[in-house]
matplotlib code that plots the C-alpha trace (Angstrom):
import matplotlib.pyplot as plt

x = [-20.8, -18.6, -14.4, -13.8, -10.1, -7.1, -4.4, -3.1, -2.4, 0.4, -0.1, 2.5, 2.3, 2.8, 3.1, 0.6, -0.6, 2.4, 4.4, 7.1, 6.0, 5.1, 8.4, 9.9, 7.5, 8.9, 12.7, 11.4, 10.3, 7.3, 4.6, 2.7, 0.8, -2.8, -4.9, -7.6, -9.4, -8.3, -7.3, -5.0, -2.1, 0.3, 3.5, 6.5, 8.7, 10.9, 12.5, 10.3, 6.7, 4.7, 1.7, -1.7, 0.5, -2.2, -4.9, -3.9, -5.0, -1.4, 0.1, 1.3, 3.2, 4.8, 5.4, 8.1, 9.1, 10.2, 10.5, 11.2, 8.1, 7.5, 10.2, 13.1, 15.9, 15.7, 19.0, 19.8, 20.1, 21.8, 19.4, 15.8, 13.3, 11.8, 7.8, 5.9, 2.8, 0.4, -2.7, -5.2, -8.4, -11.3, -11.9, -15.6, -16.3, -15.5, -15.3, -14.6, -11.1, -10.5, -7.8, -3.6, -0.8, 2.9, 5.0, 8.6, 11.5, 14.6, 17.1, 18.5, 20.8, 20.8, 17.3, 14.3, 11.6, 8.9, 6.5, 2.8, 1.5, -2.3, -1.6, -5.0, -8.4, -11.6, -14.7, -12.6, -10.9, -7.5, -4.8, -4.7, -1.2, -0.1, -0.8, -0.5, -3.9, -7.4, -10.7, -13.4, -14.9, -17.8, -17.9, -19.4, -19.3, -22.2, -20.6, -23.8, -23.4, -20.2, -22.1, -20.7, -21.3, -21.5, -22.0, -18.8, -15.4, -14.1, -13.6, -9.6, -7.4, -4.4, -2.3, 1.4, 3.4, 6.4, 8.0, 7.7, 10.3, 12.9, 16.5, 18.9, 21.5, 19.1, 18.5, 14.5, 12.1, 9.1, 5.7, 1.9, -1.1, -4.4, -7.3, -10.7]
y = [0.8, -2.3, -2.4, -5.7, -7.1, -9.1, -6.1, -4.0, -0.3, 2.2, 4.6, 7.5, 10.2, 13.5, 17.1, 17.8, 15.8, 16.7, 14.4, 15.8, 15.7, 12.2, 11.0, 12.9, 10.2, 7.6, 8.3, 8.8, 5.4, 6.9, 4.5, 1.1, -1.6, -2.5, -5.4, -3.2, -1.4, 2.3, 2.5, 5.2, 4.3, 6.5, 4.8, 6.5, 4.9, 7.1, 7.1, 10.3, 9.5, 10.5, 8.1, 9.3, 10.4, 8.8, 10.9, 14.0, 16.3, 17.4, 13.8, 13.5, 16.7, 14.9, 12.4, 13.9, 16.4, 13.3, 9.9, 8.8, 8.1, 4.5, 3.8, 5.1, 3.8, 4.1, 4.1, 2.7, 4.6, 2.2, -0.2, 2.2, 0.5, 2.4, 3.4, 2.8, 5.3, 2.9, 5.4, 3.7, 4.7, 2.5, 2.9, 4.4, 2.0, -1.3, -3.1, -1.6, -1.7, -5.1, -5.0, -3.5, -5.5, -4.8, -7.5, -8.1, -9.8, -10.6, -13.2, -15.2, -18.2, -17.8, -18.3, -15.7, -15.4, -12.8, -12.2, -11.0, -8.6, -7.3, -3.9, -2.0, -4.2, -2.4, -2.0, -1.0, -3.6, -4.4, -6.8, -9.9, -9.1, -12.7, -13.7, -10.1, -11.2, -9.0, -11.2, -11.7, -8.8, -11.1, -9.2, -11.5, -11.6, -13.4, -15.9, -15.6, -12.2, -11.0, -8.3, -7.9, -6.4, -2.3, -2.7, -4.2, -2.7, 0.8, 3.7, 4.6, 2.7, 4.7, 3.0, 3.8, 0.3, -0.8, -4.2, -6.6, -8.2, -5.4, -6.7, -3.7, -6.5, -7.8, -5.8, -5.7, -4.5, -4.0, -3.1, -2.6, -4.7, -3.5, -6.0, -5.0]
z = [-18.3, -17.6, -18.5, -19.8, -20.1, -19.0, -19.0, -16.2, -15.6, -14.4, -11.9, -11.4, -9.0, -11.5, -9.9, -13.5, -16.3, -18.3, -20.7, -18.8, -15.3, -15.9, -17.1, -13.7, -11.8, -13.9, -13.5, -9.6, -9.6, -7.7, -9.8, -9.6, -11.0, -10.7, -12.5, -13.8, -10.7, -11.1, -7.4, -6.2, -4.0, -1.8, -0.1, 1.7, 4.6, 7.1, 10.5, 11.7, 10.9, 14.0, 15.2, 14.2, 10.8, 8.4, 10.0, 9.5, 6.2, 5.2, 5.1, 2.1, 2.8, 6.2, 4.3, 1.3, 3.9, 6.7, 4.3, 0.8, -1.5, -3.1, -5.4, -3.2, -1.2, 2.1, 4.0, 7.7, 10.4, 13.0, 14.2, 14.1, 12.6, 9.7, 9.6, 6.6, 5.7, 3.5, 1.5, -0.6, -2.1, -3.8, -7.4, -8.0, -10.3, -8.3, -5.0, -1.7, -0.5, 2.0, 3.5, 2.9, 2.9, 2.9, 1.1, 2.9, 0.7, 1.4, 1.0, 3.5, 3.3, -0.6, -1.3, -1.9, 1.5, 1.3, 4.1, 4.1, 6.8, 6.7, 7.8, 7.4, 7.9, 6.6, 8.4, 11.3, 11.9, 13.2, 11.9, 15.0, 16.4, 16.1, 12.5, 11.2, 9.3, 9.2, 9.8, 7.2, 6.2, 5.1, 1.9, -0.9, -4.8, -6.6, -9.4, -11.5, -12.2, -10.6, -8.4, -5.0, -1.3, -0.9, 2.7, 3.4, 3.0, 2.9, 0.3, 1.8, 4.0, 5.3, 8.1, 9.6, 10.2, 11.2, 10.3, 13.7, 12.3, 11.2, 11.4, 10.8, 9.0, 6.6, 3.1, 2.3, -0.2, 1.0, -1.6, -1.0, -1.9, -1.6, -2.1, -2.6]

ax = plt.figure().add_subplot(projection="3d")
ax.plot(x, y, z, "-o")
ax.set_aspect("equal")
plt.show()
């Protein structure tokens, strides 16, 4: 069966498929946006996340109990860095996830800058420490009939990251993109 159309979706992260429970989510903030793919995304930033934090069964649970979910304000604590705990899992009926990428934007001098950091390669691959950019995957998508690799990319990402480029002084927003 194929989904056919040019408008986006809402994800929110409900305790139960409630009306009210789902309005909760929305006054949380705790949603996002996709183009179509139904993919299902977790992001929470904190000063205690442990490493090996995106491993580990219960970490959604770390991640309320020690951060602030997607959505949130996260306020400074002197000049620590913040982690950020990035989740992300394929929809069934569509590509293999790529790669994740945190979005940075600030504004410095007056104007707008935004920065984009690969922080979770598929196929086990790691982001090159220099550009902050995955390699190739090599996946492919054939134009005549819009069918593409199932042997490349993966069904979840998770990653913890920290900004290589945190500056205490500087307000920044910081949102996920996962490409497939």
């Amino acid at each position: 069966f194929h989904l056919w159309g040019a408008s986006g979706l809402t994800g929110a992260w409900a305790e139960e498929n409630t009306r009210e429970a789902i309005y909760d989510a929305f006054r949380r903030k705790e949603t996002y946006g996709t183009t179509g793919p139904r993919i299902q995304l977790r992001f929470f930033a904190g000063y205690e996340f442990e490493p090996g934090m995106a491993q580990v069964d219960d970490m959604i649970t770390r991640a309320y109990q020690g951060g602030v979910p997607m959505g949130s304000d996260l306020g400074a604590e002197g000049d620590r860095a913040p982690r950020f705990l990035v989740w992300a899992a394929r929809d069934a009926n569509s590509a293999p996830l790529e790669r994740l990428q945190i979005v940075k934007g600030w504004v410095e001098g007056g104007e707008a800058r935004e920065q984009v950091y690969d922080v979770a390669c598929s196929d086990s691959g790691e982001p090159d420490p220099v550009s902050h950019r995955c390699g190739d995957n090599e996946a492919e998508v054939d134009l005549d009939d819009c069918s593409f690799s199932q042997d490349k990319g993966d069904a979840e990402l998770a990653t913890l990251w920290s900004d290589p480029s945190f500056d205490s002084s500087q307000r920044a927003v910081y949102y996920v993109r996962v490409l497939e």
